[in-house]
C-alpha positions in Angstrom: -148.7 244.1 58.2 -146.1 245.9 56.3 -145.3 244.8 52.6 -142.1 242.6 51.5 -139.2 243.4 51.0 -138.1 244.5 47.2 -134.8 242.9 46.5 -132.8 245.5 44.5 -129.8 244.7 42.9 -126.4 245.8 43.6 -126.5 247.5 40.0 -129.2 249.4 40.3 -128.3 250.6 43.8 -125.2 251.9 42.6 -127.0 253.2 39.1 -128.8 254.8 42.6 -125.7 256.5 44.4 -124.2 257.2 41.2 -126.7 260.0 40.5 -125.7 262.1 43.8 -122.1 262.3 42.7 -122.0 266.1 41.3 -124.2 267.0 44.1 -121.6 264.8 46.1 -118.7 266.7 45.2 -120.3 269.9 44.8 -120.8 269.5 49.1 -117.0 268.4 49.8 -116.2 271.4 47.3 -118.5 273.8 49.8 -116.9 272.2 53.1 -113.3 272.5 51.4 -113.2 276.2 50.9 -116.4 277.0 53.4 -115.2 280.0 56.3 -115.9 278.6 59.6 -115.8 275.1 58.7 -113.2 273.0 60.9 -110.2 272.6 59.7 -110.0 268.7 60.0 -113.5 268.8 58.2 -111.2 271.2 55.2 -108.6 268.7 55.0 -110.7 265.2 55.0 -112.9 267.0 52.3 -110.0 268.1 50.4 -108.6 264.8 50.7 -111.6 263.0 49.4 -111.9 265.3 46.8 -108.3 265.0 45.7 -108.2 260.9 46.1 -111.5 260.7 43.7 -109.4 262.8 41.2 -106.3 262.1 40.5 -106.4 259.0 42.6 -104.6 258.1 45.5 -101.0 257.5 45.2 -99.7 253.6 44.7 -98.1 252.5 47.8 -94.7 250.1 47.5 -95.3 246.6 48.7 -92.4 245.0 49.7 -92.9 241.7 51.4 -90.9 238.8 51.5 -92.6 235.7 52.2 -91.6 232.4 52.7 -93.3 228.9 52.1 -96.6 228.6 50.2 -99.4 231.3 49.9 -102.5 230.1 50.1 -105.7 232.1 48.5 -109.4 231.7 48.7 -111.5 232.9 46.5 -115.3 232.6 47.1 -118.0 233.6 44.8 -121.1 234.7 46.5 -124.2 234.9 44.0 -126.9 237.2 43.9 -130.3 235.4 44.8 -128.5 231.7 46.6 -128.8 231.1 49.8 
């Protein structure tokens, strides 16, 4: 019989993955300027590395709509079913 399930929370888990991200960026660091590494494997890493930053660069929107907009918003709960 195995034990249940803990229920962690979505805070915790990212308190969690928060705690890798100087190892994190310390490995897309190594792949960026790493000799024999692929070059597609440089430029995503440098990519990520540049997007986490400075940010990634806001994209115009320009849209013309016509008639009504509708917009759904639905609040899911942690812990209801």
């Amino acid at each position: 019989m195995t034990a249940p399930k803990k229920e962690i929370s979505e805070t915790y888990l990212k308190s969690l993955a928060r705690g890798y991200t100087e190892q994190c960026v310390r490995v897309l660091g190594g792949y960026a300027n790493g000799d024999g590494v692929e070059p597609d494997i440089q430029l995503r890493s440098i990519g990520m590395l540049l997007d986490r930053g400075w940010g990634r660069p806001s994209q115009p929107h320009d849209a013309k709509v016509e008639g009504d907009i509708n917009i759904t918003i639905r609040n899911i709960l942690e812990g209801k079913k």
